[in-house]
N, CA, C, O and CB atoms as a CASP TS submission, in Angstrom:
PFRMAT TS
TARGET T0000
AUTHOR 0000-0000-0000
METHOD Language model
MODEL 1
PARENT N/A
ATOM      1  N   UNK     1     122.976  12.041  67.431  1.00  0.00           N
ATOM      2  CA  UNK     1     122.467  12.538  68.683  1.00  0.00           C
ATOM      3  C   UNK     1     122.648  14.057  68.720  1.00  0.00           C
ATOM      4  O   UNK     1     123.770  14.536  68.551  1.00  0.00           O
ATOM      5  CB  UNK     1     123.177  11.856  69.877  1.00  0.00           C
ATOM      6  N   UNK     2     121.321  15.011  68.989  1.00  0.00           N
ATOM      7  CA  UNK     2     121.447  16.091  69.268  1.00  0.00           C
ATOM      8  C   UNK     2     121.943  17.022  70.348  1.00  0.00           C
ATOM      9  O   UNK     2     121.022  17.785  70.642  1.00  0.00           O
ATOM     10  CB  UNK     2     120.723  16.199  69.088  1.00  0.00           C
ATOM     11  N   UNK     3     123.205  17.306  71.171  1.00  0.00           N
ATOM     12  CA  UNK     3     123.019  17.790  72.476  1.00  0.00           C
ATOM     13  C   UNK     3     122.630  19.234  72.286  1.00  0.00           C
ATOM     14  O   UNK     3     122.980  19.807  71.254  1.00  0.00           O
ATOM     15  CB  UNK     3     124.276  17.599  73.369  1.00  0.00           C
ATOM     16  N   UNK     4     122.030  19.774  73.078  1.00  0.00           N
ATOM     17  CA  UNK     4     121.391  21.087  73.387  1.00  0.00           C
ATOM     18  C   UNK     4     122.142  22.061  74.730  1.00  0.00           C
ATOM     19  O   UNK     4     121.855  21.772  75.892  1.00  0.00           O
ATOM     20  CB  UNK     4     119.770  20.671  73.774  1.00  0.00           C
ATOM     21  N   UNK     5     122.995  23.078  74.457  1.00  0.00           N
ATOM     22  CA  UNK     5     124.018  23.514  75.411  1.00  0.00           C
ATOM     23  C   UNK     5     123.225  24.606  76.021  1.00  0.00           C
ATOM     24  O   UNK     5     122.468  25.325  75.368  1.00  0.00           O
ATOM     25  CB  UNK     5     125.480  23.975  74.771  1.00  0.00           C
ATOM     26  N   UNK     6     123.366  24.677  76.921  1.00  0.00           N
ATOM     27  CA  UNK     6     122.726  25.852  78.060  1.00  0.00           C
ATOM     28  C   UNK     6     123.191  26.968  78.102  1.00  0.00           C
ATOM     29  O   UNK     6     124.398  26.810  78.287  1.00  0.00           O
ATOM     30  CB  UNK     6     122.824  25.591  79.419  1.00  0.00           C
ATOM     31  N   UNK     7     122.917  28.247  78.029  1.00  0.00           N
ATOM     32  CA  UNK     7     123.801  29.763  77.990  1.00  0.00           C
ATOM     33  C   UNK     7     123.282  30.172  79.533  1.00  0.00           C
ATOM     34  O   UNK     7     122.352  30.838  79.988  1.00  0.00           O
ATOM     35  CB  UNK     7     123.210  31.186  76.465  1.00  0.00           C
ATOM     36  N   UNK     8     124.209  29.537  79.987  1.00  0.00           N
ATOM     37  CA  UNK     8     124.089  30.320  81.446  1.00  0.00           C
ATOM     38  C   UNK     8     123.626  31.782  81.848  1.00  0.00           C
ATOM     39  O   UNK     8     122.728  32.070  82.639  1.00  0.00           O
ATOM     40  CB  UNK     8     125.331  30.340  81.948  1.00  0.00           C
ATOM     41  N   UNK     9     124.458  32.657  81.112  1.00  0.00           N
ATOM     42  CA  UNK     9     124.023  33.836  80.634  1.00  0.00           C
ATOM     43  C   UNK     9     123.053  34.078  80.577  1.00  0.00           C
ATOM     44  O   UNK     9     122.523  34.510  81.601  1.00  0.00           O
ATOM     45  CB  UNK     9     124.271  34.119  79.789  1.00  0.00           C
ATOM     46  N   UNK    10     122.268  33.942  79.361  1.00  0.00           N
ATOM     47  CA  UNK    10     121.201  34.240  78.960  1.00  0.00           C
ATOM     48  C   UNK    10     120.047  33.811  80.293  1.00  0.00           C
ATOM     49  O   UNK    10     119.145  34.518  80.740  1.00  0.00           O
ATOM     50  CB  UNK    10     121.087  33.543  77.544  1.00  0.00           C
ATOM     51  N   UNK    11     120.466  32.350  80.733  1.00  0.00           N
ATOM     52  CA  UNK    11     119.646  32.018  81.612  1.00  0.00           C
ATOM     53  C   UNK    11     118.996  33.078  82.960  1.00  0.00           C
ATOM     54  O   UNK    11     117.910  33.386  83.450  1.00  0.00           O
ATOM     55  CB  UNK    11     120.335  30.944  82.014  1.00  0.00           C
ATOM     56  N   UNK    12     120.455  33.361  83.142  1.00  0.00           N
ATOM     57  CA  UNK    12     120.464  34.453  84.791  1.00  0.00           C
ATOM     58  C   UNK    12     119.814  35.217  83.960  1.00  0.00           C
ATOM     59  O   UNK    12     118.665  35.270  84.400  1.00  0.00           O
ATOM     60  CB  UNK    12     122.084  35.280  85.758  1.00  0.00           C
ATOM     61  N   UNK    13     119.887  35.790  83.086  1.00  0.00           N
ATOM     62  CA  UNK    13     119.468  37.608  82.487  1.00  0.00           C
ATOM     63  C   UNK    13     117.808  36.978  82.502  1.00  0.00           C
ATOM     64  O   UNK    13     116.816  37.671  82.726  1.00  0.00           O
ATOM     65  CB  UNK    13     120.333  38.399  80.226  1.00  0.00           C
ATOM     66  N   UNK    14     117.803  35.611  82.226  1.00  0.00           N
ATOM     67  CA  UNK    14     115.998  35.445  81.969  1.00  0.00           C
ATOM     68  C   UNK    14     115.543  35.837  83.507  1.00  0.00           C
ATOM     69  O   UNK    14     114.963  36.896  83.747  1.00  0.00           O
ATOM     70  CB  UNK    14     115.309  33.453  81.447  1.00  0.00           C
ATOM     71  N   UNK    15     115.843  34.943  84.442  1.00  0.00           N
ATOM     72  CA  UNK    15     115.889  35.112  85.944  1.00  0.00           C
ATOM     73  C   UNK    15     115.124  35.737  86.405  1.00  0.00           C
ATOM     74  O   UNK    15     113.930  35.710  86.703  1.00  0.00           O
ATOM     75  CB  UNK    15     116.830  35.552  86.456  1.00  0.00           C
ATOM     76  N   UNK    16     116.562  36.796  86.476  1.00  0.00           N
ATOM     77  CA  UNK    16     116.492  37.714  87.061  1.00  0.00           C
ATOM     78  C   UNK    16     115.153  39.023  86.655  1.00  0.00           C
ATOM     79  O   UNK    16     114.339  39.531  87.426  1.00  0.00           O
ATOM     80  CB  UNK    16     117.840  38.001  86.949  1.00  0.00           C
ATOM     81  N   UNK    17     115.380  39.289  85.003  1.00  0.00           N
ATOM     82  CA  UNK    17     114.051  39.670  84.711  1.00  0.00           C
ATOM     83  C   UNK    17     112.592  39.300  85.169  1.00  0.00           C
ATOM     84  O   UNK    17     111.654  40.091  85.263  1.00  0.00           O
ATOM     85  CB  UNK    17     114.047  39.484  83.688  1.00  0.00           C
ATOM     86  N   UNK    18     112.576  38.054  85.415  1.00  0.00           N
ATOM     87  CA  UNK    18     111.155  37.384  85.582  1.00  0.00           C
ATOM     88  C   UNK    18     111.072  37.469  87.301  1.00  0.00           C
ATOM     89  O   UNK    18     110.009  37.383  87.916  1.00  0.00           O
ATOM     90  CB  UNK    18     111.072  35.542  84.850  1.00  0.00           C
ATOM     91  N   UNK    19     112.362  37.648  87.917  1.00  0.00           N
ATOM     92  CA  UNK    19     112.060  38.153  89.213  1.00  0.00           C
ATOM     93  C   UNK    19     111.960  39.374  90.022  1.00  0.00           C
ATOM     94  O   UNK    19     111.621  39.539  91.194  1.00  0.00           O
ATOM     95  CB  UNK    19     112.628  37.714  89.697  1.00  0.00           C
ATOM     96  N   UNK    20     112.426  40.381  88.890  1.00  0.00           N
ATOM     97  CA  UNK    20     112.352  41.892  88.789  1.00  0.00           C
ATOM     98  C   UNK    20     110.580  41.817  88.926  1.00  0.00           C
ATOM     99  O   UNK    20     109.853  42.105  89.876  1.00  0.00           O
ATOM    100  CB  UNK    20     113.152  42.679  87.094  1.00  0.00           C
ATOM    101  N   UNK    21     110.345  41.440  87.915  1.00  0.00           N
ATOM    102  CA  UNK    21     108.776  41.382  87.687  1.00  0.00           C
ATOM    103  C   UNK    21     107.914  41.212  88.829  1.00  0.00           C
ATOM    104  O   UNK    21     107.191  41.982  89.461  1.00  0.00           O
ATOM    105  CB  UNK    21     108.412  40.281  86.813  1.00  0.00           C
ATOM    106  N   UNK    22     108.250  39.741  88.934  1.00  0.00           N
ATOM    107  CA  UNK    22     107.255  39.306  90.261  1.00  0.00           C
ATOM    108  C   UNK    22     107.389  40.134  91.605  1.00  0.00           C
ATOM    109  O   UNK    22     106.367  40.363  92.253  1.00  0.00           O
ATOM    110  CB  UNK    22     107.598  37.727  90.734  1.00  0.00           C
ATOM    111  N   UNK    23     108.773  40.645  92.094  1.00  0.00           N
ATOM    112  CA  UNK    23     108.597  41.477  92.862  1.00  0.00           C
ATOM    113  C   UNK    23     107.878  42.841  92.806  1.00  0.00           C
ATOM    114  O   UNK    23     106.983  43.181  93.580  1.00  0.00           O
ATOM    115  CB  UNK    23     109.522  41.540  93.120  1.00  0.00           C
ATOM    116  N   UNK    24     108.373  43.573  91.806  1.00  0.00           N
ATOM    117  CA  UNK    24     107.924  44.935  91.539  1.00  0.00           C
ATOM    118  C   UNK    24     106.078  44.474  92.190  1.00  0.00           C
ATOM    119  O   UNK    24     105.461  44.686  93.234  1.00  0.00           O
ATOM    120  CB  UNK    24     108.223  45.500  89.451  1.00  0.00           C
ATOM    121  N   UNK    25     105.718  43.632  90.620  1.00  0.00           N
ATOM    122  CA  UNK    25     104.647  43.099  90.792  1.00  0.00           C
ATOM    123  C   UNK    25     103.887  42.454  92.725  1.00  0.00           C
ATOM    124  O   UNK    25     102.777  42.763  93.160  1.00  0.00           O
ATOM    125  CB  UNK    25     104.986  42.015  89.678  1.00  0.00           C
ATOM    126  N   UNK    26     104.520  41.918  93.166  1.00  0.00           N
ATOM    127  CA  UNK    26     104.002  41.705  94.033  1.00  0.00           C
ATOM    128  C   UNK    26     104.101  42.640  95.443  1.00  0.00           C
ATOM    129  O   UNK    26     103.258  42.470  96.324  1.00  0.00           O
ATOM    130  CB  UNK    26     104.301  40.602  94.033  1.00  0.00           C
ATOM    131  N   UNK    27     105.120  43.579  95.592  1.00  0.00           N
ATOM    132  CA  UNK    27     104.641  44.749  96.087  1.00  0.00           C
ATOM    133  C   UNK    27     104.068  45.071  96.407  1.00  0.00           C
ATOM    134  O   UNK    27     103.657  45.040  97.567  1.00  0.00           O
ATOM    135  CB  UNK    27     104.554  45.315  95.894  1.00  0.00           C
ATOM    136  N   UNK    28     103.534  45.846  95.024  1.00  0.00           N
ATOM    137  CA  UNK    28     102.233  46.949  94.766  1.00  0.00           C
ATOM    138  C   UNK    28     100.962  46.077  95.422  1.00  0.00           C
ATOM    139  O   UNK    28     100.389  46.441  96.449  1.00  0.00           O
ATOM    140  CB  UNK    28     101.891  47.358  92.787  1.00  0.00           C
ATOM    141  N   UNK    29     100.597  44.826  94.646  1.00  0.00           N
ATOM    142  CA  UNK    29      99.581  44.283  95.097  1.00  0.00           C
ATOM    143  C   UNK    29      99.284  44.137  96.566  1.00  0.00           C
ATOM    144  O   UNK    29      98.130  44.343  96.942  1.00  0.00           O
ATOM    145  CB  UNK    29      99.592  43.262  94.566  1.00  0.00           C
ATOM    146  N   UNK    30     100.125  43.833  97.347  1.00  0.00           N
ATOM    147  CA  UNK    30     100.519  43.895  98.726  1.00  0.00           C
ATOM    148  C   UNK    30     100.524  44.565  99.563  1.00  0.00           C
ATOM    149  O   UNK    30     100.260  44.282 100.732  1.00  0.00           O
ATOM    150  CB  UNK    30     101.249  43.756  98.902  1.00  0.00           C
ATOM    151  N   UNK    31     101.045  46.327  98.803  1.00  0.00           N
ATOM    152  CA  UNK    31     100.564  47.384  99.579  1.00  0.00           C
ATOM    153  C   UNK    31      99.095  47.640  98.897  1.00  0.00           C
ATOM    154  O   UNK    31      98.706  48.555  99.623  1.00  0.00           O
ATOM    155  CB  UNK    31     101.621  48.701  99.556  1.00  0.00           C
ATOM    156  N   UNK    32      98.410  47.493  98.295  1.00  0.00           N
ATOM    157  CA  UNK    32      96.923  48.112  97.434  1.00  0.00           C
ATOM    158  C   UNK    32      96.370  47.145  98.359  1.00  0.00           C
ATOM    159  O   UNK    32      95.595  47.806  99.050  1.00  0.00           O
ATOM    160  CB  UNK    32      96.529  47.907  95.408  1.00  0.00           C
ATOM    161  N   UNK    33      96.346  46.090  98.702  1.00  0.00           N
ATOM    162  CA  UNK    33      95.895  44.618  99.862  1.00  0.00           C
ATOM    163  C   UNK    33      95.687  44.966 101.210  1.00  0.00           C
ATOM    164  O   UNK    33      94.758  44.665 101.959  1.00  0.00           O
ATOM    165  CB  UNK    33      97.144  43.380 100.061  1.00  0.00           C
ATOM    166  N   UNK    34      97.188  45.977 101.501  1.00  0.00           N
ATOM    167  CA  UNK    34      97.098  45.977 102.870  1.00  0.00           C
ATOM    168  C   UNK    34      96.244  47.416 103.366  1.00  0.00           C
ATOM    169  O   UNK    34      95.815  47.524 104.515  1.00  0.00           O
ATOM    170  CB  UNK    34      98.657  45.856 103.454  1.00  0.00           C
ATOM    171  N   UNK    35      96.092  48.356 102.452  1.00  0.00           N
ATOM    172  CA  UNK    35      95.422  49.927 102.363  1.00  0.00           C
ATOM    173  C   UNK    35      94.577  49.703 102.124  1.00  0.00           C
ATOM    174  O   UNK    35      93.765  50.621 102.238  1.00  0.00           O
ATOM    175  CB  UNK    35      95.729  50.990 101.581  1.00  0.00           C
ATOM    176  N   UNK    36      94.076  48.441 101.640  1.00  0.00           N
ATOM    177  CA  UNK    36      92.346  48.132 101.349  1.00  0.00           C
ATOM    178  C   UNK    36      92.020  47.646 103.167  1.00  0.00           C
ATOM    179  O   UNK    36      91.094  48.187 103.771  1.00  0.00           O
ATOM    180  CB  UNK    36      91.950  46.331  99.770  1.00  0.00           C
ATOM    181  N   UNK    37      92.871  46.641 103.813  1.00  0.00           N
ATOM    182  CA  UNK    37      92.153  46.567 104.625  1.00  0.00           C
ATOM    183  C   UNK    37      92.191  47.260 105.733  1.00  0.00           C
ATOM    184  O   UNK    37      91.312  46.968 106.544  1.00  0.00           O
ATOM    185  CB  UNK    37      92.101  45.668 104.775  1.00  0.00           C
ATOM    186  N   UNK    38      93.024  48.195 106.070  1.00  0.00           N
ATOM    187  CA  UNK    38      92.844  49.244 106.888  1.00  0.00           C
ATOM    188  C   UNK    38      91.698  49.780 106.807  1.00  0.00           C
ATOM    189  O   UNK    38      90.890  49.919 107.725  1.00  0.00           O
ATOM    190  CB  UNK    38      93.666  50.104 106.754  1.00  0.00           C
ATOM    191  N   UNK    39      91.526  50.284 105.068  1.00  0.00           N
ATOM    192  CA  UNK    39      90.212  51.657 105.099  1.00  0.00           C
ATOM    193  C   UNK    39      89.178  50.476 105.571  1.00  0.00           C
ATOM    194  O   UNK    39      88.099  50.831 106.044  1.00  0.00           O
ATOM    195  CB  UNK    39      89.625  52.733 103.128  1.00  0.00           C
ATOM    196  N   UNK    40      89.429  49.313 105.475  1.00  0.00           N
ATOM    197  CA  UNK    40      88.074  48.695 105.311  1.00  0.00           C
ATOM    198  C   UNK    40      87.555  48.040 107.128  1.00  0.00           C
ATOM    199  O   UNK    40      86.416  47.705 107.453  1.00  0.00           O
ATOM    200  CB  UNK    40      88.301  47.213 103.905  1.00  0.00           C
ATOM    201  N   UNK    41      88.718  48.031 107.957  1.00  0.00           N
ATOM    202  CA  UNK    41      88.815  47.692 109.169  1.00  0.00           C
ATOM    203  C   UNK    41      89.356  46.627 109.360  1.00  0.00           C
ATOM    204  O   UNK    41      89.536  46.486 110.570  1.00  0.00           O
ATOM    205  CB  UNK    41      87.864  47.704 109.707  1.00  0.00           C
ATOM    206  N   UNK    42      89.610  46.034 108.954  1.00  0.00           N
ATOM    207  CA  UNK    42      89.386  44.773 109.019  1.00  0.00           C
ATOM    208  C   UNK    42      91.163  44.682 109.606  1.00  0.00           C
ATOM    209  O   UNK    42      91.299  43.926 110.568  1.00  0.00           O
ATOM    210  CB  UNK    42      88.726  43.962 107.421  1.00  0.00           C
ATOM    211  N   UNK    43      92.259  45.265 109.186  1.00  0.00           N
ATOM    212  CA  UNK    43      93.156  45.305 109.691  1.00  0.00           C
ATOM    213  C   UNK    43      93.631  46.504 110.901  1.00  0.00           C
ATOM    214  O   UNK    43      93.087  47.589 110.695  1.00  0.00           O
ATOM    215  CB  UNK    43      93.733  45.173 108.708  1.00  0.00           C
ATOM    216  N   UNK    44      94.331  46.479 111.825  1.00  0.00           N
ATOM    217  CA  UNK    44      94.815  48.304 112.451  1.00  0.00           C
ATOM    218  C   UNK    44      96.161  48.403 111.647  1.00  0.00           C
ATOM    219  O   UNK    44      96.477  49.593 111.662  1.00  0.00           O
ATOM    220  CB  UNK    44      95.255  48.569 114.646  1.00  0.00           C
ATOM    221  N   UNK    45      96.944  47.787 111.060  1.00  0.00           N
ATOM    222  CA  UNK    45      98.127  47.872 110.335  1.00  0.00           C
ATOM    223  C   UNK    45      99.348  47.965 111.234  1.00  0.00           C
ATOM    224  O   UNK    45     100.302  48.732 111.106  1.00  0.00           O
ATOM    225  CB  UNK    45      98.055  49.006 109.435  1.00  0.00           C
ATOM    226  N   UNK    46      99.112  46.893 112.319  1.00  0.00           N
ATOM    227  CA  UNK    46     100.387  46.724 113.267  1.00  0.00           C
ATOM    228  C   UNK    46      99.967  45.164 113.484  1.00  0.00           C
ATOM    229  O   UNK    46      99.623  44.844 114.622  1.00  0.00           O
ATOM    230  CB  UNK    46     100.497  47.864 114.889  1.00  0.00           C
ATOM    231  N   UNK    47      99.973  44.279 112.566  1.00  0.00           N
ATOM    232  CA  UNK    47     100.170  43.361 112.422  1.00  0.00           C
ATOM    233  C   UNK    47     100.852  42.681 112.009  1.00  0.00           C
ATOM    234  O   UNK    47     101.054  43.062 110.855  1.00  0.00           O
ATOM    235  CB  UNK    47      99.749  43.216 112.276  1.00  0.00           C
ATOM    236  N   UNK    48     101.604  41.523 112.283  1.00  0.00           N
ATOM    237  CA  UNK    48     102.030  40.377 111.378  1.00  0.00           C
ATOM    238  C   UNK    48     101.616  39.649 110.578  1.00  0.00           C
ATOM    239  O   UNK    48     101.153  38.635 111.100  1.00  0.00           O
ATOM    240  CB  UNK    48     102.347  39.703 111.753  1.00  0.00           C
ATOM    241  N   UNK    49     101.549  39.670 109.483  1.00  0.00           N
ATOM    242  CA  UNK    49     100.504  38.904 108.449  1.00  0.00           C
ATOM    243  C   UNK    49     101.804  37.275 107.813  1.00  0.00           C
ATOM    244  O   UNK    49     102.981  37.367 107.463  1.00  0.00           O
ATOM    245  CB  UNK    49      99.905  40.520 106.634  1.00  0.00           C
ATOM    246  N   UNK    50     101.074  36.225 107.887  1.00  0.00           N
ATOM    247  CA  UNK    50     101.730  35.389 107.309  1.00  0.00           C
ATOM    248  C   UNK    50     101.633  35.179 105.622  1.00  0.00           C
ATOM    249  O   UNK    50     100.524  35.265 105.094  1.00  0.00           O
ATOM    250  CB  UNK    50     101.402  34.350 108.021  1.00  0.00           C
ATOM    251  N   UNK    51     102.354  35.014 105.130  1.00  0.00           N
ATOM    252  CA  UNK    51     102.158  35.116 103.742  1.00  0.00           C
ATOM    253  C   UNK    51     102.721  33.809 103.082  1.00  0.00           C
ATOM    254  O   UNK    51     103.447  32.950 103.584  1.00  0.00           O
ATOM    255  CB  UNK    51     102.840  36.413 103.194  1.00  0.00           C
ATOM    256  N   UNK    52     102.104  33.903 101.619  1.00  0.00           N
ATOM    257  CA  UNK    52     102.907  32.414 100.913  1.00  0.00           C
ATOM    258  C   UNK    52     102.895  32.720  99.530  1.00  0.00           C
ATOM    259  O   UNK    52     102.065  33.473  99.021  1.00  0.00           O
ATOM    260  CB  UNK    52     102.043  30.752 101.126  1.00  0.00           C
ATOM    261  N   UNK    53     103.810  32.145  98.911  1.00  0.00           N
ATOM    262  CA  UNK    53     104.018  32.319  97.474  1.00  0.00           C
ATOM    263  C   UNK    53     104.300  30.744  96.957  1.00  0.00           C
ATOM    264  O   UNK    53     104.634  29.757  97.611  1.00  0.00           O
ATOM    265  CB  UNK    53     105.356  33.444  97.157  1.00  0.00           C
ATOM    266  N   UNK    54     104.073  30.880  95.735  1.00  0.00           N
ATOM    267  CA  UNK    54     104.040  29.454  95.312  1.00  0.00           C
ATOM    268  C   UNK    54     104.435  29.250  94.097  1.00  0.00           C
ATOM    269  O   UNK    54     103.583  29.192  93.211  1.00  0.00           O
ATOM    270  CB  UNK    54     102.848  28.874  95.396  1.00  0.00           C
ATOM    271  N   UNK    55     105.832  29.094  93.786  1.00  0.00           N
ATOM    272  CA  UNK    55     106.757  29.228  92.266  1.00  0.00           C
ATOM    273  C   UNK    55     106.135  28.034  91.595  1.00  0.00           C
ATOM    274  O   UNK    55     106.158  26.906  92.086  1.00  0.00           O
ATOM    275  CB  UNK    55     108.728  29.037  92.361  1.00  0.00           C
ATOM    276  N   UNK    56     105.607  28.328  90.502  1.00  0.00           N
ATOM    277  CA  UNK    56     105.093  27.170  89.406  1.00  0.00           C
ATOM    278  C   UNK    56     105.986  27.419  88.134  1.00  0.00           C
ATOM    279  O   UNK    56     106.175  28.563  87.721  1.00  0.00           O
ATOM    280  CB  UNK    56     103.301  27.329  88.943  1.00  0.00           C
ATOM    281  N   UNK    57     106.481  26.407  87.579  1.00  0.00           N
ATOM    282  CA  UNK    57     107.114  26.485  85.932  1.00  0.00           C
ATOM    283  C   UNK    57     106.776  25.107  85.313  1.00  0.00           C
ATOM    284  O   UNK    57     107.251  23.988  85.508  1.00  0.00           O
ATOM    285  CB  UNK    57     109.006  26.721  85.825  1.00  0.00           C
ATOM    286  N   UNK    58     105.363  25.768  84.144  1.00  0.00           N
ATOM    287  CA  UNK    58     105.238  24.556  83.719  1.00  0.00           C
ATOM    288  C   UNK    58     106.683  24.384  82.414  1.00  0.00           C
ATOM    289  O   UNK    58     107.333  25.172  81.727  1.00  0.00           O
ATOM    290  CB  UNK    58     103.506  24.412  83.151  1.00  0.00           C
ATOM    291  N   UNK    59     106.638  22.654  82.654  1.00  0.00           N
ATOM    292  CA  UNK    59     107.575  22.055  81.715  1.00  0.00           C
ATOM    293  C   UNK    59     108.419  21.708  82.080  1.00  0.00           C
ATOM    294  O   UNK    59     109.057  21.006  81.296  1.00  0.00           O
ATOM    295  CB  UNK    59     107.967  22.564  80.880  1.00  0.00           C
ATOM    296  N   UNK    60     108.951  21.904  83.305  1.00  0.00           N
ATOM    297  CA  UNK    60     109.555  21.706  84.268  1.00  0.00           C
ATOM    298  C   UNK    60     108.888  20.647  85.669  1.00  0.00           C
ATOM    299  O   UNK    60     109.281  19.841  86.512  1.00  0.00           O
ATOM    300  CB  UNK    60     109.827  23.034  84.507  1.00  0.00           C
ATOM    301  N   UNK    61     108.053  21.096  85.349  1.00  0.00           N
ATOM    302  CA  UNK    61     107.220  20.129  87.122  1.00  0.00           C
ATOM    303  C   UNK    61     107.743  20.715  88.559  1.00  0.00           C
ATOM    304  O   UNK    61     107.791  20.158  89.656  1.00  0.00           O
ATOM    305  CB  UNK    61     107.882  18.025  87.341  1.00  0.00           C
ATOM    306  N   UNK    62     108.059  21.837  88.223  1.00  0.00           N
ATOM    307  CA  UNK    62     108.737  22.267  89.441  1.00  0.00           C
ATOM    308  C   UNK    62     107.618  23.560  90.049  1.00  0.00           C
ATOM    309  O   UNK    62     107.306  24.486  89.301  1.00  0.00           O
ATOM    310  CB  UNK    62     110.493  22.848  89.011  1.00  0.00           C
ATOM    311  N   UNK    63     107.231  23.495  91.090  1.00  0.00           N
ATOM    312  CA  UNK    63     106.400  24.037  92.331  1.00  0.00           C
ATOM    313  C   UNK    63     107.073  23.862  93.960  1.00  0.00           C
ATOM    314  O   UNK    63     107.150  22.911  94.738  1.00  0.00           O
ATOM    315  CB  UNK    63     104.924  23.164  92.283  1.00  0.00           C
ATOM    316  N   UNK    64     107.420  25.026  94.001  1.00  0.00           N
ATOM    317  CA  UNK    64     108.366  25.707  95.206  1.00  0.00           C
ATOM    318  C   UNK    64     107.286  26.374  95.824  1.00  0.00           C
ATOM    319  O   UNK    64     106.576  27.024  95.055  1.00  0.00           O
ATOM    320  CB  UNK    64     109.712  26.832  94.761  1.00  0.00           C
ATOM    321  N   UNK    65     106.924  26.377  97.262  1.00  0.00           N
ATOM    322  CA  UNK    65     106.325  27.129  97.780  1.00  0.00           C
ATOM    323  C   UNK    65     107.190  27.661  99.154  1.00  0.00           C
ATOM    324  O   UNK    65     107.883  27.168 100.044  1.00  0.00           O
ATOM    325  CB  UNK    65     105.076  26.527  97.896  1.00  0.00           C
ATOM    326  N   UNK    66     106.647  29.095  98.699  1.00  0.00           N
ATOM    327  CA  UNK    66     107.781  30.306  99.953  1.00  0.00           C
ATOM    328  C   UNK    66     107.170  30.638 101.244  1.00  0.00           C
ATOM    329  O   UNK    66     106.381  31.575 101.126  1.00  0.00           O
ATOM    330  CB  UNK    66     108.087  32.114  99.317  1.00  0.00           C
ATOM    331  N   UNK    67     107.259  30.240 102.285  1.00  0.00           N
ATOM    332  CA  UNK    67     106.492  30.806 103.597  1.00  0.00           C
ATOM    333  C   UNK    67     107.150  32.027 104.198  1.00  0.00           C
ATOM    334  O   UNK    67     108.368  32.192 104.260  1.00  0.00           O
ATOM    335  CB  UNK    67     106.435  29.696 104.780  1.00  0.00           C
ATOM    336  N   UNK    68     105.993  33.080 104.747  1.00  0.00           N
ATOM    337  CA  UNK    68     107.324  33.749 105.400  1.00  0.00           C
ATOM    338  C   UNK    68     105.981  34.826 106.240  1.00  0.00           C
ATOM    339  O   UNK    68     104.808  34.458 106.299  1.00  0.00           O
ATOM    340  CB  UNK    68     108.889  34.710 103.958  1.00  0.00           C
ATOM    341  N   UNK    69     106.386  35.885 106.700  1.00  0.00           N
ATOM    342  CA  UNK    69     105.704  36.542 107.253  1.00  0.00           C
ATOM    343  C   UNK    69     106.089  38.354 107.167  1.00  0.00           C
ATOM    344  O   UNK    69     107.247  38.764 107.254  1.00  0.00           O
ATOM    345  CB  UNK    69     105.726  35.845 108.482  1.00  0.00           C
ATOM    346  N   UNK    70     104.834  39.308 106.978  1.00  0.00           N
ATOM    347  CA  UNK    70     105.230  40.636 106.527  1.00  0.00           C
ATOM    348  C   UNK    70     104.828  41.175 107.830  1.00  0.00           C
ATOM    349  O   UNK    70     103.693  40.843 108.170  1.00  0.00           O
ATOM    350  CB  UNK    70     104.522  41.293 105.131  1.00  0.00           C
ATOM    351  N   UNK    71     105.521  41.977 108.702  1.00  0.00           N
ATOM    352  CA  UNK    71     105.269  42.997 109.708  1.00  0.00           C
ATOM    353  C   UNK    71     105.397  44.348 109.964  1.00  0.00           C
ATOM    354  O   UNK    71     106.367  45.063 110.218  1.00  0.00           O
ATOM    355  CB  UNK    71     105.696  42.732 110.416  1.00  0.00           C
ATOM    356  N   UNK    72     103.568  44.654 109.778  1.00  0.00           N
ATOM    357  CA  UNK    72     103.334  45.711 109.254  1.00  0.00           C
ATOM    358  C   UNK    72     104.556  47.086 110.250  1.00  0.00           C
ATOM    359  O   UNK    72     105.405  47.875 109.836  1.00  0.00           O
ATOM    360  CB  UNK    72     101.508  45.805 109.357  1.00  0.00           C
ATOM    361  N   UNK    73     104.184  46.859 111.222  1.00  0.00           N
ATOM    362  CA  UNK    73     105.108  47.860 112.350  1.00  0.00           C
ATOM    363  C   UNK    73     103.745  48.168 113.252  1.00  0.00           C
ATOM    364  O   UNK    73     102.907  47.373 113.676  1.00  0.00           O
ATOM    365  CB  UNK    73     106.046  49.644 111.541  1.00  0.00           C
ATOM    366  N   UNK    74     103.819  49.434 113.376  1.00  0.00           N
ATOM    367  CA  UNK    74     102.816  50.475 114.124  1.00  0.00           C
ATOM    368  C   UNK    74     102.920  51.892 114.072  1.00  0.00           C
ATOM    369  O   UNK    74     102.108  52.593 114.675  1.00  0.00           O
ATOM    370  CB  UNK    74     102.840  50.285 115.467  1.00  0.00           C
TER
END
C-alpha cells in the first residue's frame, strides 16, 4: 500500500500564491468594470453593487460560491 503525505507547507505557500493572484487579478478587473461604467453612464459610482465569485478546483469537485457586496461611496 502506497500512502501519499501532505506538506502542509508547501500547501499554504500554493494558497496563498493562487490567492495573491486572484485578488491582485480581480481588482484591476473590477476597477477597469466599474470606470467603464461610469464613462459609459450606466453607473453614477455611488452605488452598491452586489457581487459573486465562484471557487472551482477541478479534481477535487469542490465549487464554493462567495456573495458579498462592493460600495462604491460618493
Amino acid at each position: 500500500m502506497t500512502t501519499t503525505s501532505l506538506d502542509e507547507e508547501t500547501l499554504n505557500v500554493e494558497i496563498r500564491k493562487f490567492l495573491k493572484k486572484v485578488g491582485i487579478t480581480s481588482q484591476r478587473e473590477i476597477e477597469r468594470a466599474v470606470r467603464g461604467a461610469i464613462d459609459a453612464g450606466r453607473i453614477k459610482g455611488n452605488e452598491t453593487l452586489k457581487a459573486q465569485m465562484t471557487l472551482t478546483i477541478e479534481g477535487l469537485q469542490l465549487s464554493h460560491r462567495i456573495d458579498g457586496e462592493i460600495a462604491l461611496g460618493g
